[in-house]
Each structure stands twice: as structure tokens, then as C-alpha cells.
N, C-alpha and C positions, 0 to 999 in steps of 0.2 A: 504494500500500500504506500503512495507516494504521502510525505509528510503532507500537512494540509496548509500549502504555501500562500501566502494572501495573492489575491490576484490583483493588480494594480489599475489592470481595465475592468471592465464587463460588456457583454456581449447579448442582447437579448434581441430573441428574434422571433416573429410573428407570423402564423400562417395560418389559411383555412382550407378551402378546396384543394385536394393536391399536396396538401400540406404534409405530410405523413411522411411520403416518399421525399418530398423538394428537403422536408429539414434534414431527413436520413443523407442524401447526397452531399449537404454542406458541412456536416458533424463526421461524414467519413474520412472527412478529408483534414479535419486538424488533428495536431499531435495531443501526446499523451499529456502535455505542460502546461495546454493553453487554456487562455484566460477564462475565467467561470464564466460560463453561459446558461439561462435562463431562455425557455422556450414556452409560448404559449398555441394551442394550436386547439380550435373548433374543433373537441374530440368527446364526445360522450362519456359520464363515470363509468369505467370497467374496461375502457380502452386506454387509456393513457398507462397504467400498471403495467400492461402485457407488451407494450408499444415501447416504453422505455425501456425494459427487460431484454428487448429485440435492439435495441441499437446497443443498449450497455455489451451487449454479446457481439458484436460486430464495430465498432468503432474503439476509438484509444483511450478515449476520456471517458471515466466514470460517468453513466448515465441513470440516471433515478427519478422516479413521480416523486415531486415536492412533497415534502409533508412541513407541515407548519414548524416555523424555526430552525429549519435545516440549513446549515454553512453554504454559504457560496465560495470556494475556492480554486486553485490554478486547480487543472483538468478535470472540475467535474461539472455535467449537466444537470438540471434541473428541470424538468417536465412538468407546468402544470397540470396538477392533475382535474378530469373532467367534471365541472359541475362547479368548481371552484376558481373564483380569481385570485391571483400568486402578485402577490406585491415584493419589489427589493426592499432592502432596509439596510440599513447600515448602524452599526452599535464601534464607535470608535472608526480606526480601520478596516473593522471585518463586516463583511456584506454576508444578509442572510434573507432568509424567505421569510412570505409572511401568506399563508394558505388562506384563504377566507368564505365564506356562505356569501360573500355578500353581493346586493340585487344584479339580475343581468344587463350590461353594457351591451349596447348594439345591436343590440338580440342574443347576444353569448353570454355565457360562463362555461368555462373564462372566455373574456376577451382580452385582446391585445391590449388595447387602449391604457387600462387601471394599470397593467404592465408597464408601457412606457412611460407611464406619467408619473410613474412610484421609481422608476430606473432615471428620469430625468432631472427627479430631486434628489436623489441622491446619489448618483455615479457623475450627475457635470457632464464636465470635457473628457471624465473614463469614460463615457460610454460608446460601444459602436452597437447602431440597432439597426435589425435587416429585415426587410417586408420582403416575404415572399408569395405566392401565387397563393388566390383566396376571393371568393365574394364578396363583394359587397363594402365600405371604406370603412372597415376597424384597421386602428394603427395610424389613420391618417393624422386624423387630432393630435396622439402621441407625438410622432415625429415629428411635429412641428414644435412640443415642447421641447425636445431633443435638443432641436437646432438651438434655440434659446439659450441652452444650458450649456451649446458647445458641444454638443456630443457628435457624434461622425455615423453618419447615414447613408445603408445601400438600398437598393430595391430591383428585386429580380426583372428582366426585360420582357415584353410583351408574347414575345418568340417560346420563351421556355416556360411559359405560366401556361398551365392545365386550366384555369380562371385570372382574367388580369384587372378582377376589379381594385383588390385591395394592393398590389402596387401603382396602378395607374391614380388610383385616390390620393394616393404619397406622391405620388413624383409630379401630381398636378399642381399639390401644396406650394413645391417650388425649392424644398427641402431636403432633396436627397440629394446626396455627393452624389454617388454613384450607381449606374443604371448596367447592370451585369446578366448573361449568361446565366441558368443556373450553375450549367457546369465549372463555372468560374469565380463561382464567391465565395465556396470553401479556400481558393488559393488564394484569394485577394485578403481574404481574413488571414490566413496565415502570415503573409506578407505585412499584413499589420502589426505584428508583432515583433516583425525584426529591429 
């Protein structure tokens, strides 16, 4: 087990349609060190348990359904689990979850939204957050506190979104850095790190 290193970014990334597979393709692709990431993705309770258990077995970084107050640190994931919105927090230094019942955003639990907007207060200029393919403009709103706070913003391109509602709602904002590939923003992520 890697020590529980603090991670000095955060990474949190949002998805719905499609979303399953698009965050599996970007999570396969960072190493076993890299910075804590937080995912929220339109997934019904009973599916996100099984679903993290499927990438924890297949990618580098420790992957897990949140449970309320769990560490965010370098290489591990964190899965909102379904039914529930997953807030960041921060106590000192150390980022950690905050699992919650509370009402549906956008039409979800979880939604992205409460995600970026809890990662925007408190990760700043750490933060990089990534909209990927998904119905409908959850995340938009978020990302645009992002930019606010400094934090650094991608969104999947039209090309590889299975649904391009919920990146074209971001990148219509005016807000995203960067407009990528799926196949290309696990490496872009990586690259961020050096």
C-alpha cells in the first residue's frame, strides 16, 4: 500500500451518458502516484460499488465508492456513490469527502454541479476538472466557479462524446482550457503533472 501522500492538486471529473466507459478510459491511463481524483457520474445506488471495484481491478490508482469522510490522497479514486452527492473538503492540508442524502441537482444524485462547487472552494488554483460526455448541462455552472477560483479546465470534444450535451454546456460557458479527444485526456492529465 502506497503511504497516503497528500496530493497537492485535485482532479475531479464529471460524467453522465457514456460516462462509465469515457471515465474508465481516462483513469486507465494515469499512474499509480497521481493526484487524488474525485468522480461523479449519473449512476444509480448499486452500481457505482460494482463499477469502482471494476476499475480498482484494472487501473493503477486505488479506486473506491466514497463513503462519507474518506481521504483524498496521491493515487487514489473516489466514486460517488449513487443516490448521493460527494462534496470535497478540506481539514488543514488534507482533502477528504463529504457523502451526502442531500436534495437532487439537475435532476441527479449525484450531480456534478454540488461536486464542482464544493472542489472550487476548496482546491482554488489545485484544481483541474474535466467534463466529459453526458446529457443535459450538469457541471456547467460548476466550471464556471472553477475558472473563478483558478482552477484549470478540460472538456471532452464533440467527436468522442456518446452525448455532447454536458460538454458543449461547458465549453459554451467560455470556461474551458481545453477541448480534447477522449483518447487524449488521460495523457494530457498526466502531463499535468510533470
Amino acid at each position: 500500500v502506497l503511504k497516503q501522500e497528500k496530493s497537492d492538486k485535485i482532479v475531479a471529473i464529471g460524467a453522465s451518458t457514456g460516462g462509465p466507459e469515457a471515465v474508465y478510459k481516462v483513469i486507465e491511463k494515469l499512474p499509480e502516484n497521481y493526484y487524488g481524483t474525485i468522480v461523479t457520474i449519473h449512476m444509480p445506488a448499486g452500481f457505482t460499488k460494482s463499477y469502482a471495484e471494476r476499475l480498482n481491478r484494472s487501473c493503477k490508482m486505488e479506486v473506491k465508492e466514497a463513503e462519507d469522510g474518506d481521504k483524498l490522497y496521491k493515487g487514489r479514486v473516489l466514486i460517488a456513490p449513487g443516490d448521493y452527492h460527494m462534496y470535497l473538503k478540506r481539514r488543514g492540508t488534507e482533502f477528504y469527502v463529504e457523502v451526502k442524502k442531500d436534495p437532487i441537482y439537475n435532476h441527479h444524485r449525484p450531480a456534478v454541479d454540488p461536486m464542482f462547487f464544493s472542489a472550487a472552494d476548496e482546491a482554488k488554483e489545485k484544481l483541474i476538472a474535466v467534463i466529459l460526455t453526458g446529457m443535459g448541462r450538469d457541471g456547467a455552472e460548476g466550471i464556471e466557479e472553477i475558472k473563478k477560483g483558478g482552477g484549470h479546465t478540460v472538456a471532452q470534444d464533440e467527436k468522442s462524446s456518446v452525448v455532447f450535451g454536458m460538454p458543449k454546456a461547458a465549453i459554451e460557458s467560455g470556461k474551458i482550457d481545453k477541448v480534447l479527444p477522449l483518447e487524449e485526456i488521460g495523457k494530457y492529465l498526466v502531463n499535468l503533472q510533470k
